[in-house]
mmCIF file of the N, C-alpha and C atoms, coordinates in Angstrom:
data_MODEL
# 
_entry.id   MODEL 
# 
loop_
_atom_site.group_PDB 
_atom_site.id 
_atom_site.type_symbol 
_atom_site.label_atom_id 
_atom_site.label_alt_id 
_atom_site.label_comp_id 
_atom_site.label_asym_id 
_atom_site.label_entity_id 
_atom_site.label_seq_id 
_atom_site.pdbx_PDB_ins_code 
_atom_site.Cartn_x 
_atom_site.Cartn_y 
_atom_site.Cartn_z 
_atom_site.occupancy 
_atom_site.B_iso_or_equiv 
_atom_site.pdbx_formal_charge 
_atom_site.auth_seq_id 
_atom_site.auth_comp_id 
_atom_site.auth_asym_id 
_atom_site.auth_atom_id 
_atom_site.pdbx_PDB_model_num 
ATOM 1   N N  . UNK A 1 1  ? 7.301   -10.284 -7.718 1.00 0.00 ? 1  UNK A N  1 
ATOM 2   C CA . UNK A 1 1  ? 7.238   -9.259  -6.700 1.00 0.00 ? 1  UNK A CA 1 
ATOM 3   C C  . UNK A 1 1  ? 8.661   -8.914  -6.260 1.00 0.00 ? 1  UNK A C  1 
ATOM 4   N N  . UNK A 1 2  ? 8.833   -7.445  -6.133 1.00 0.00 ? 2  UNK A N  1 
ATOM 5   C CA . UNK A 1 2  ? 10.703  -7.516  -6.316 1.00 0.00 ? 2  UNK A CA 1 
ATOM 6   C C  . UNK A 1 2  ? 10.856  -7.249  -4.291 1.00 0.00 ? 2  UNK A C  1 
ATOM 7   N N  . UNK A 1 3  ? 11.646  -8.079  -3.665 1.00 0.00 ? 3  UNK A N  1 
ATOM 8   C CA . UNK A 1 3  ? 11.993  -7.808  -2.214 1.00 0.00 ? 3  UNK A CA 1 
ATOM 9   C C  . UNK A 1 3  ? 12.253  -6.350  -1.859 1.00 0.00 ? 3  UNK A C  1 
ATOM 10  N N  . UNK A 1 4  ? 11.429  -6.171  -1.182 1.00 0.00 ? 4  UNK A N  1 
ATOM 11  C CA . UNK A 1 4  ? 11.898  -5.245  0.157  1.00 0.00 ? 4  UNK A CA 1 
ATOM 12  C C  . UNK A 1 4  ? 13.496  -4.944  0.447  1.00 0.00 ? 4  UNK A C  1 
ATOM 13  N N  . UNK A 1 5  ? 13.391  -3.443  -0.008 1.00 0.00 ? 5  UNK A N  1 
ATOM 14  C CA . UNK A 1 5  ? 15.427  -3.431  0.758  1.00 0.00 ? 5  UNK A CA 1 
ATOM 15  C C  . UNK A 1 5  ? 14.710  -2.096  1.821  1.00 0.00 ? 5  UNK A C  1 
ATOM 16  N N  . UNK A 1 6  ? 15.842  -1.950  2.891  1.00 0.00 ? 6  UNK A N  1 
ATOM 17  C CA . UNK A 1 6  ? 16.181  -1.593  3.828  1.00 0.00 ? 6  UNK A CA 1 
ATOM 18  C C  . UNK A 1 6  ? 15.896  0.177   3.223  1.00 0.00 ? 6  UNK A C  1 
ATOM 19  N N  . UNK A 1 7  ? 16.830  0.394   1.874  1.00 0.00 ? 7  UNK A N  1 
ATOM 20  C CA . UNK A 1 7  ? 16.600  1.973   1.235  1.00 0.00 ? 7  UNK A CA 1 
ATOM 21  C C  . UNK A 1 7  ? 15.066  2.127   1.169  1.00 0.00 ? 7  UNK A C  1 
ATOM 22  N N  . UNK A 1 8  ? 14.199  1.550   0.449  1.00 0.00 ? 8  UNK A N  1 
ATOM 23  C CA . UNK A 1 8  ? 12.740  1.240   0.148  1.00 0.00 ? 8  UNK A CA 1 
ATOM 24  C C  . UNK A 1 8  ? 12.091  1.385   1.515  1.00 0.00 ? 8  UNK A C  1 
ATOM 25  N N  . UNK A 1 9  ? 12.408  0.782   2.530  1.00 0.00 ? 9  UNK A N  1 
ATOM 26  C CA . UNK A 1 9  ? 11.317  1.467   4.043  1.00 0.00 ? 9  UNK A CA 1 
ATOM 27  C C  . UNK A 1 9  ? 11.718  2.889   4.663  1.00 0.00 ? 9  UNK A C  1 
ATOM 28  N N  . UNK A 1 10 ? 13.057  3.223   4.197  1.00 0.00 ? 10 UNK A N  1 
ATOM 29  C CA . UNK A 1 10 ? 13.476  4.493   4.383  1.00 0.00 ? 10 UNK A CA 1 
ATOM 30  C C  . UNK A 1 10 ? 12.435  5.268   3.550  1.00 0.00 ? 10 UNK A C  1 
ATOM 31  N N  . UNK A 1 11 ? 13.168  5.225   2.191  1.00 0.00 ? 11 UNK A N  1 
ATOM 32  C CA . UNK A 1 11 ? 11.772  6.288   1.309  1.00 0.00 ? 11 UNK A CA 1 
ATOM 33  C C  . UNK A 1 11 ? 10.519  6.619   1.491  1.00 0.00 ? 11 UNK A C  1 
ATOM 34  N N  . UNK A 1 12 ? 9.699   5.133   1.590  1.00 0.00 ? 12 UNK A N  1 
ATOM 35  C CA . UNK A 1 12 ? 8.310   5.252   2.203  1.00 0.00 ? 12 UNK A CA 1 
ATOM 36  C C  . UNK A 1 12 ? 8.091   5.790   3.890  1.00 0.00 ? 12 UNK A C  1 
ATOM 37  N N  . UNK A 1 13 ? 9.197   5.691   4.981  1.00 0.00 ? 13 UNK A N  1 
ATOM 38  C CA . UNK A 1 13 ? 8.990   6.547   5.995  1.00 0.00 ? 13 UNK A CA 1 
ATOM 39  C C  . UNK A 1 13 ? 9.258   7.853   5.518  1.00 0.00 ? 13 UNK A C  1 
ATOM 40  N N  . UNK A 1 14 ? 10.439  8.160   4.701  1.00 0.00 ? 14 UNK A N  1 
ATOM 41  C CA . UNK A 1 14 ? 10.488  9.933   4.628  1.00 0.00 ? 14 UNK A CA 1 
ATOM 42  C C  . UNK A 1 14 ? 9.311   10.489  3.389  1.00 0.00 ? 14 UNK A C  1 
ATOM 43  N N  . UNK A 1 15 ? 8.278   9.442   2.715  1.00 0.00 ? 15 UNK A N  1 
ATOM 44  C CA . UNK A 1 15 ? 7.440   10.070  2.363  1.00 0.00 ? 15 UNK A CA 1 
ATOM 45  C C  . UNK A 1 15 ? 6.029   10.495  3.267  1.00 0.00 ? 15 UNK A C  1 
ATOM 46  N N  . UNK A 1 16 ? 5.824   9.421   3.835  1.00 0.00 ? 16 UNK A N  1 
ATOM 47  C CA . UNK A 1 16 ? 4.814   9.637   4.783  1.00 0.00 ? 16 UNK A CA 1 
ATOM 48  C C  . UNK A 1 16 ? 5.387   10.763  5.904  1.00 0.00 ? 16 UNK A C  1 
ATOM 49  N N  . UNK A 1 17 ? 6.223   11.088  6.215  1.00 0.00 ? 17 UNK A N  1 
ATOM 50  C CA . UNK A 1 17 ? 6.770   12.226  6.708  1.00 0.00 ? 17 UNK A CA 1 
ATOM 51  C C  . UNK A 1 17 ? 6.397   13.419  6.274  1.00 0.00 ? 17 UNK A C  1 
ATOM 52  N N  . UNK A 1 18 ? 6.810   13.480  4.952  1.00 0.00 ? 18 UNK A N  1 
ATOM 53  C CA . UNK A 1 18 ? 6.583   14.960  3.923  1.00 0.00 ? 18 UNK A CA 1 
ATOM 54  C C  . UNK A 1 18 ? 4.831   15.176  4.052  1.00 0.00 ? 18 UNK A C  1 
ATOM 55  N N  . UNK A 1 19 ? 4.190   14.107  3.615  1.00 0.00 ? 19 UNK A N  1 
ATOM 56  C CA . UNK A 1 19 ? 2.612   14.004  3.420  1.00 0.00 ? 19 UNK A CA 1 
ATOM 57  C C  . UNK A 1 19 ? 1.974   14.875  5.084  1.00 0.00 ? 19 UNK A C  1 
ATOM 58  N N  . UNK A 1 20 ? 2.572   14.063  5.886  1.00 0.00 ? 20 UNK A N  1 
ATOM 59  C CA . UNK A 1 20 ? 1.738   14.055  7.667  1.00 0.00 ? 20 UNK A CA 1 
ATOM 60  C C  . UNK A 1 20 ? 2.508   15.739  7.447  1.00 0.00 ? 20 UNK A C  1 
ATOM 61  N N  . UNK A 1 21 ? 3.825   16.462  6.885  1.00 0.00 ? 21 UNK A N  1 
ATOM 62  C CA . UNK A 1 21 ? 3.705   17.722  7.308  1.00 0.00 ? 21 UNK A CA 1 
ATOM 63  C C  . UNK A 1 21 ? 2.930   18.579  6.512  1.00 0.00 ? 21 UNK A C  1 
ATOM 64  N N  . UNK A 1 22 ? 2.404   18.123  5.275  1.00 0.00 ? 22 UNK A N  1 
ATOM 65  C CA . UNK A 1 22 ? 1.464   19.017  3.850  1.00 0.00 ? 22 UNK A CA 1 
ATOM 66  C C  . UNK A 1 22 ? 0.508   20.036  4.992  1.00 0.00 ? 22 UNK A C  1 
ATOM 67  N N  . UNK A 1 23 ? -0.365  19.166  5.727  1.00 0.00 ? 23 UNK A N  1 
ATOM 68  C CA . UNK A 1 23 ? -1.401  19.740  6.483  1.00 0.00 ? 23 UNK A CA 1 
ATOM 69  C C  . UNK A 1 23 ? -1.102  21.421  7.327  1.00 0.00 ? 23 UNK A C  1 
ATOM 70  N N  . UNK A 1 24 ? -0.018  20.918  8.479  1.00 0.00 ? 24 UNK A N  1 
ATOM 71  C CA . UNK A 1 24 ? 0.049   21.517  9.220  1.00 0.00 ? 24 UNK A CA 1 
ATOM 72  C C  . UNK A 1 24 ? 1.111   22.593  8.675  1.00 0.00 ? 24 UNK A C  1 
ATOM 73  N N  . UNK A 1 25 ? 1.778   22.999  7.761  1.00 0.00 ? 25 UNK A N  1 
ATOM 74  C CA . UNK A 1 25 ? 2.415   23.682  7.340  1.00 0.00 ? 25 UNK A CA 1 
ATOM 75  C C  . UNK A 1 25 ? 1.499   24.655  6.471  1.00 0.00 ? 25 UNK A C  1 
ATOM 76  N N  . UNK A 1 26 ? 0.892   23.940  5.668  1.00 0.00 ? 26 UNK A N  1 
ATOM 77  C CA . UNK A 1 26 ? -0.271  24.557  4.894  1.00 0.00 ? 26 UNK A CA 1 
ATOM 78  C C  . UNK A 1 26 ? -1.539  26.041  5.741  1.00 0.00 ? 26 UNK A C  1 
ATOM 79  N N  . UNK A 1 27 ? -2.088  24.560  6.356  1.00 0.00 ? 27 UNK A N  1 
ATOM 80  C CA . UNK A 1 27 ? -3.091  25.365  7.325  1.00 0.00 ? 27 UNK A CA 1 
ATOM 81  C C  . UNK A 1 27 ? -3.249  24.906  8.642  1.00 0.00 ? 27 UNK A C  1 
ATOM 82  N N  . UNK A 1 28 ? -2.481  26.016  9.556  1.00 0.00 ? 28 UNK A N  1 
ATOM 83  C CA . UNK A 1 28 ? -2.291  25.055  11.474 1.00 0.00 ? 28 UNK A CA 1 
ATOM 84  C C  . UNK A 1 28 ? -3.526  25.256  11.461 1.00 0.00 ? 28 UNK A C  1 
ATOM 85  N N  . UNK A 1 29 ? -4.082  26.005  11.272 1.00 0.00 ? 29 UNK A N  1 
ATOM 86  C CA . UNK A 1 29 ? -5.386  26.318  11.828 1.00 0.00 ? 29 UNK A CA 1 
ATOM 87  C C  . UNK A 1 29 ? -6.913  25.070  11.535 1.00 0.00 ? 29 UNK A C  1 
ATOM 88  N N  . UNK A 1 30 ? -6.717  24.715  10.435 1.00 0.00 ? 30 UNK A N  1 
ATOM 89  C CA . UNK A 1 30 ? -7.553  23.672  9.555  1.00 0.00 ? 30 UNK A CA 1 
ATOM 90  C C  . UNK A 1 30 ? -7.151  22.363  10.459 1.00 0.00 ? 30 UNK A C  1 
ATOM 91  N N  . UNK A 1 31 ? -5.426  22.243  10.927 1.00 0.00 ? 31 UNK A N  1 
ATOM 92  C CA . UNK A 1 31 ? -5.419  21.302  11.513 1.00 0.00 ? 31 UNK A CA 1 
ATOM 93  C C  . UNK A 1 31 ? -5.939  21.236  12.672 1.00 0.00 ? 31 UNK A C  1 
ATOM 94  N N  . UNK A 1 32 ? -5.598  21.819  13.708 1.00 0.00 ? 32 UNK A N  1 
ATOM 95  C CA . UNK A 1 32 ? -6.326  22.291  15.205 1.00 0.00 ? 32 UNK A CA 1 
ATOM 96  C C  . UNK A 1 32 ? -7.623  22.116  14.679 1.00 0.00 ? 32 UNK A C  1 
ATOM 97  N N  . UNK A 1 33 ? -8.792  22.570  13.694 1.00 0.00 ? 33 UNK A N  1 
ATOM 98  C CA . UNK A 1 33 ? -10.078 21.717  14.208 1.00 0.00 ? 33 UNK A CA 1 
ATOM 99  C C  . UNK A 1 33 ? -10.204 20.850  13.648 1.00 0.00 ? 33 UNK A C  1 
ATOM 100 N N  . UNK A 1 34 ? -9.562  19.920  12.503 1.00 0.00 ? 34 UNK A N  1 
ATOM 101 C CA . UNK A 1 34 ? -9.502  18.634  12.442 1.00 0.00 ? 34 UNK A CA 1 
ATOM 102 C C  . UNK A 1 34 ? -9.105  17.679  13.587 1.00 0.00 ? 34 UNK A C  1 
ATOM 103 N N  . UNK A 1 35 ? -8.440  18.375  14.479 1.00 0.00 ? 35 UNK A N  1 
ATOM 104 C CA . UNK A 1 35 ? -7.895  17.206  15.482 1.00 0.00 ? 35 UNK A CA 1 
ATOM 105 C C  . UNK A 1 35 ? -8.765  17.525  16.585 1.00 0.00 ? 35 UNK A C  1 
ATOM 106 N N  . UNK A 1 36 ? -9.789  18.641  16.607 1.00 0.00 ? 36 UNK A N  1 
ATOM 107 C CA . UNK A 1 36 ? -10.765 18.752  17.499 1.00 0.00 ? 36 UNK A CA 1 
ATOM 108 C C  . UNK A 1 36 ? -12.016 18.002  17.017 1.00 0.00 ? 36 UNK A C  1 
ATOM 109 N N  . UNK A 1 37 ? -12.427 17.844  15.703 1.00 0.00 ? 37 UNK A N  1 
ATOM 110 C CA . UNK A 1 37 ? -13.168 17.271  15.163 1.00 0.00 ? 37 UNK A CA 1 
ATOM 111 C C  . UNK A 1 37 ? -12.904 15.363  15.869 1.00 0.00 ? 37 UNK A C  1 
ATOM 112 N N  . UNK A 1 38 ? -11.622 15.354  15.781 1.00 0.00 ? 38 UNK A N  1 
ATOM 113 C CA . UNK A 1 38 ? -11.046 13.587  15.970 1.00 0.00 ? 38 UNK A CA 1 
ATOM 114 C C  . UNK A 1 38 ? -11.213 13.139  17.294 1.00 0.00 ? 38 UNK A C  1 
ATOM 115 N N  . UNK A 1 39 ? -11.002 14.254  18.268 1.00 0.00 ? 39 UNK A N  1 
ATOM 116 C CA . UNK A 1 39 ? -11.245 14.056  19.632 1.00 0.00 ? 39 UNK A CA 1 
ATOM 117 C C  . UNK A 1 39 ? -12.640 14.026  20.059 1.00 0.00 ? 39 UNK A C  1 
ATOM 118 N N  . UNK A 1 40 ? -13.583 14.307  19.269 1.00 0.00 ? 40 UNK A N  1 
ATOM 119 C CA . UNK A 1 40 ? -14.990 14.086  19.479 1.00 0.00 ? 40 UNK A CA 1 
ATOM 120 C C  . UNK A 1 40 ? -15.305 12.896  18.985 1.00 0.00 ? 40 UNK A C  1 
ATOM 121 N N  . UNK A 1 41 ? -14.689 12.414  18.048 1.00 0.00 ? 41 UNK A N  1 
ATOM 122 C CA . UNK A 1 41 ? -15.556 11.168  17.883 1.00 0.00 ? 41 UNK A CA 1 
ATOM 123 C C  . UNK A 1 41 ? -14.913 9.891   18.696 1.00 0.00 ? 41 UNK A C  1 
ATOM 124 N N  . UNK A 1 42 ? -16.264 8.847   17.962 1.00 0.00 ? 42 UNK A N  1 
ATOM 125 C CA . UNK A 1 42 ? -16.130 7.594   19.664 1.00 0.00 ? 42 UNK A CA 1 
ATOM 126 C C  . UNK A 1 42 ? -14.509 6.867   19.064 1.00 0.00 ? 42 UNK A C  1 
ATOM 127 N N  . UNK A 1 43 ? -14.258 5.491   19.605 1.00 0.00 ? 43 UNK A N  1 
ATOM 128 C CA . UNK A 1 43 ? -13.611 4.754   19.279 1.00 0.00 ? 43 UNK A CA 1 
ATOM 129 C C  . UNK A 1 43 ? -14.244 3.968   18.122 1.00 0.00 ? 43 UNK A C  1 
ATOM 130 N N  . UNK A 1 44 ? -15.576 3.474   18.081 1.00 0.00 ? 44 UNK A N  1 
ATOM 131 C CA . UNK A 1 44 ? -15.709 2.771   16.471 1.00 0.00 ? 44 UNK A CA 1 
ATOM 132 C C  . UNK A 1 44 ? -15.434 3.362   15.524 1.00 0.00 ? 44 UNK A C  1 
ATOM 133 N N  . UNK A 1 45 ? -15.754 4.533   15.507 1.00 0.00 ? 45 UNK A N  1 
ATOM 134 C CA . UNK A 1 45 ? -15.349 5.577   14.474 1.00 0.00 ? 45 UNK A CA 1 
ATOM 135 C C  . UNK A 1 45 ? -14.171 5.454   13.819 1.00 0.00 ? 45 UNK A C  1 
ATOM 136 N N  . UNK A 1 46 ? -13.584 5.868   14.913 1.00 0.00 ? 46 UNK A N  1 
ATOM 137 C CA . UNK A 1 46 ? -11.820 6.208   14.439 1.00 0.00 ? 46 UNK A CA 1 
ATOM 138 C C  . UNK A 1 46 ? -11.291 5.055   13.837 1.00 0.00 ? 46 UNK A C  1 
ATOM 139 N N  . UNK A 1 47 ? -11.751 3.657   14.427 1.00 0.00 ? 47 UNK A N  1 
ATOM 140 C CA . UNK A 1 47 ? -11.369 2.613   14.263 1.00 0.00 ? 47 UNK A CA 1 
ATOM 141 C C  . UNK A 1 47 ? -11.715 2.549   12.719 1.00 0.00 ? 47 UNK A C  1 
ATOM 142 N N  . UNK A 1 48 ? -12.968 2.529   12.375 1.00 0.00 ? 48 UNK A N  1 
ATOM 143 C CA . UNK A 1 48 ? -13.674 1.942   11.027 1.00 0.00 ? 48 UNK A CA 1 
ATOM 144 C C  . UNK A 1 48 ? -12.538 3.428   10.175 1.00 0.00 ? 48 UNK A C  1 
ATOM 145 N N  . UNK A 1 49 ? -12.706 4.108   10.188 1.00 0.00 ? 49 UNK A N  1 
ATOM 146 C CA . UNK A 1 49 ? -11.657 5.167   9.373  1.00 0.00 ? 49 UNK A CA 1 
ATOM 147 C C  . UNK A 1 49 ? -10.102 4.799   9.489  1.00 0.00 ? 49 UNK A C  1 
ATOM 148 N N  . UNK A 1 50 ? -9.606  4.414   10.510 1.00 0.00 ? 50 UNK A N  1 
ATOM 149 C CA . UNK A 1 50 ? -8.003  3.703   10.262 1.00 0.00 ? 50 UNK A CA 1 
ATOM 150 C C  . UNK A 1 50 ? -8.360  2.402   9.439  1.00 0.00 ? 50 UNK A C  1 
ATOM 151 N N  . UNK A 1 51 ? -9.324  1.638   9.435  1.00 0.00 ? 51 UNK A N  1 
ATOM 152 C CA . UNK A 1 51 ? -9.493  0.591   8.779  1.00 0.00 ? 51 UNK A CA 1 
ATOM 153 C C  . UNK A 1 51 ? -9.773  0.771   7.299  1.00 0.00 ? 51 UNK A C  1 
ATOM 154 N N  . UNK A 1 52 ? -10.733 1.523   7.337  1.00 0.00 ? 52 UNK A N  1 
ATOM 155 C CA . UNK A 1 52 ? -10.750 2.154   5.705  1.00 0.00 ? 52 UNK A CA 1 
ATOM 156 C C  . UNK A 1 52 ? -9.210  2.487   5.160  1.00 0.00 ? 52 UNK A C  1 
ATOM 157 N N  . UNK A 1 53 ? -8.826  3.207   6.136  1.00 0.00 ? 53 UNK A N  1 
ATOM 158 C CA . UNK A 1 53 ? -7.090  3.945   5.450  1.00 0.00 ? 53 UNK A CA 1 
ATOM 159 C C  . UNK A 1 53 ? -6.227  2.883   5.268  1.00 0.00 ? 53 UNK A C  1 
ATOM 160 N N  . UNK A 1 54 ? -6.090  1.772   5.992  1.00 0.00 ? 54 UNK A N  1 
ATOM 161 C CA . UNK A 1 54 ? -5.681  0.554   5.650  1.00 0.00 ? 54 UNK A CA 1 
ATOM 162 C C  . UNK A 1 54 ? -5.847  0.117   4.268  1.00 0.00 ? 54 UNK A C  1 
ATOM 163 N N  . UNK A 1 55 ? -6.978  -0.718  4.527  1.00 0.00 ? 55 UNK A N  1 
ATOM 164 C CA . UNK A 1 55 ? -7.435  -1.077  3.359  1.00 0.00 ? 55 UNK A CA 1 
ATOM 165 C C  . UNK A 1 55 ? -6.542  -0.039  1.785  1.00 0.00 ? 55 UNK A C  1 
ATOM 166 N N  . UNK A 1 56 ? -7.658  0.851   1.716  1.00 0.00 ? 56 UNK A N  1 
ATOM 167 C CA . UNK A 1 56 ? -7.132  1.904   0.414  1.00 0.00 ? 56 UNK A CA 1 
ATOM 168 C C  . UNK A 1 56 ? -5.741  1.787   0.532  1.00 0.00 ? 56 UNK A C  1 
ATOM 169 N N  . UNK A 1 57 ? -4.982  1.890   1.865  1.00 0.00 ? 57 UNK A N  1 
ATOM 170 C CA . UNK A 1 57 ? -3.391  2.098   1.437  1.00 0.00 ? 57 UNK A CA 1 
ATOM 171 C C  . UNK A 1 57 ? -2.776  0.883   0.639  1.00 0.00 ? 57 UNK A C  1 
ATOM 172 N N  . UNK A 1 58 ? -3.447  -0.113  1.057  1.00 0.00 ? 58 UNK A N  1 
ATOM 173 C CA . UNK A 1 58 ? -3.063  -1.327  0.609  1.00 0.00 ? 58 UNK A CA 1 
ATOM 174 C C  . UNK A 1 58 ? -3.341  -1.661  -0.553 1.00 0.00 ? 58 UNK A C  1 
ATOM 175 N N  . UNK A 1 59 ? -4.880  -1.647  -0.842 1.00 0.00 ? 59 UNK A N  1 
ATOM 176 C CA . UNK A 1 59 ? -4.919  -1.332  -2.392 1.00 0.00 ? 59 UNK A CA 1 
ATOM 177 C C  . UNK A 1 59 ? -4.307  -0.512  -3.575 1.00 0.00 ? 59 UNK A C  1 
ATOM 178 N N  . UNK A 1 60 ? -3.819  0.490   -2.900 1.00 0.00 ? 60 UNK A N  1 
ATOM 179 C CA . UNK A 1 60 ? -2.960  1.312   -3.382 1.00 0.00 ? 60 UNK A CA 1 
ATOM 180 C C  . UNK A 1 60 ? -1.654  0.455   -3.750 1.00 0.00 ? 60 UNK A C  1 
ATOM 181 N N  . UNK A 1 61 ? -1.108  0.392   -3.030 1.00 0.00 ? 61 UNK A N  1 
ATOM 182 C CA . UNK A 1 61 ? -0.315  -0.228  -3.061 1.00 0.00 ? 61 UNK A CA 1 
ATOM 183 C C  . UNK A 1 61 ? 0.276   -1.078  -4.129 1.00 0.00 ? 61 UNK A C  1 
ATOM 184 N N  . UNK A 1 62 ? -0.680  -2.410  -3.837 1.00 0.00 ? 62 UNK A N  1 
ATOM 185 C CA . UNK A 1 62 ? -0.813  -3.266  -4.859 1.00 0.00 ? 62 UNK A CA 1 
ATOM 186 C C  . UNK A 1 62 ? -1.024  -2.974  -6.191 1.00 0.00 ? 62 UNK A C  1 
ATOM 187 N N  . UNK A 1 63 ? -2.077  -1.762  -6.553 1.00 0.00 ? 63 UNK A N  1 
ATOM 188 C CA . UNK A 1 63 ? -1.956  -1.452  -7.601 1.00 0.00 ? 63 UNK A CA 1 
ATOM 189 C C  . UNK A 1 63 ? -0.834  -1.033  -8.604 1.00 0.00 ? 63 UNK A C  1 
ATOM 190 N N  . UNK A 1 64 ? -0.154  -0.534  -7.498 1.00 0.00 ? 64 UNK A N  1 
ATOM 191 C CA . UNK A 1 64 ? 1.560   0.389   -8.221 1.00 0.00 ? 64 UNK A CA 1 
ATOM 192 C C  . UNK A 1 64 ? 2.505   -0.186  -8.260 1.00 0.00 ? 64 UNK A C  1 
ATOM 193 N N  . UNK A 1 65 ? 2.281   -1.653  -6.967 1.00 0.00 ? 65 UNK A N  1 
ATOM 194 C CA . UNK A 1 65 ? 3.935   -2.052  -7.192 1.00 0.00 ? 65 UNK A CA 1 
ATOM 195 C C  . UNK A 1 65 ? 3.585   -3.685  -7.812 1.00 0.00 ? 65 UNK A C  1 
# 
């Protein structure tokens, strides 16, 4: 497993950067009722869906590196 450098958490923050702007650059509008959609639902919800995104990210992950 090759260590973690300091450049490597940079990259992965300025990718997740680029990704979180795809949406709202694309379509504001799609975003505004996705985030109206998010504000309706409860807390288990959101929870079990950050947990899912976990998970997959992680599997992801592992798979590539």
């Amino acid at each position: 497993m090759a260590i973690m450098t300091w450049q490597s958490l940079w990259v992965a923050l300025a990718l997740v950067l680029v990704i979180e702007g795809v949406l709202p650059f694309l379509s504001p509008l799609g975003l505004r009722k996705a985030y109206g959609h998010i504000i309706q639902m409860d807390d288990r919800s959101l929870r079990l869906y950050g947990l899912i995104s976990m998970i997959a990210g992680a599997v992801l992950l592992s798979l590539v590196s």
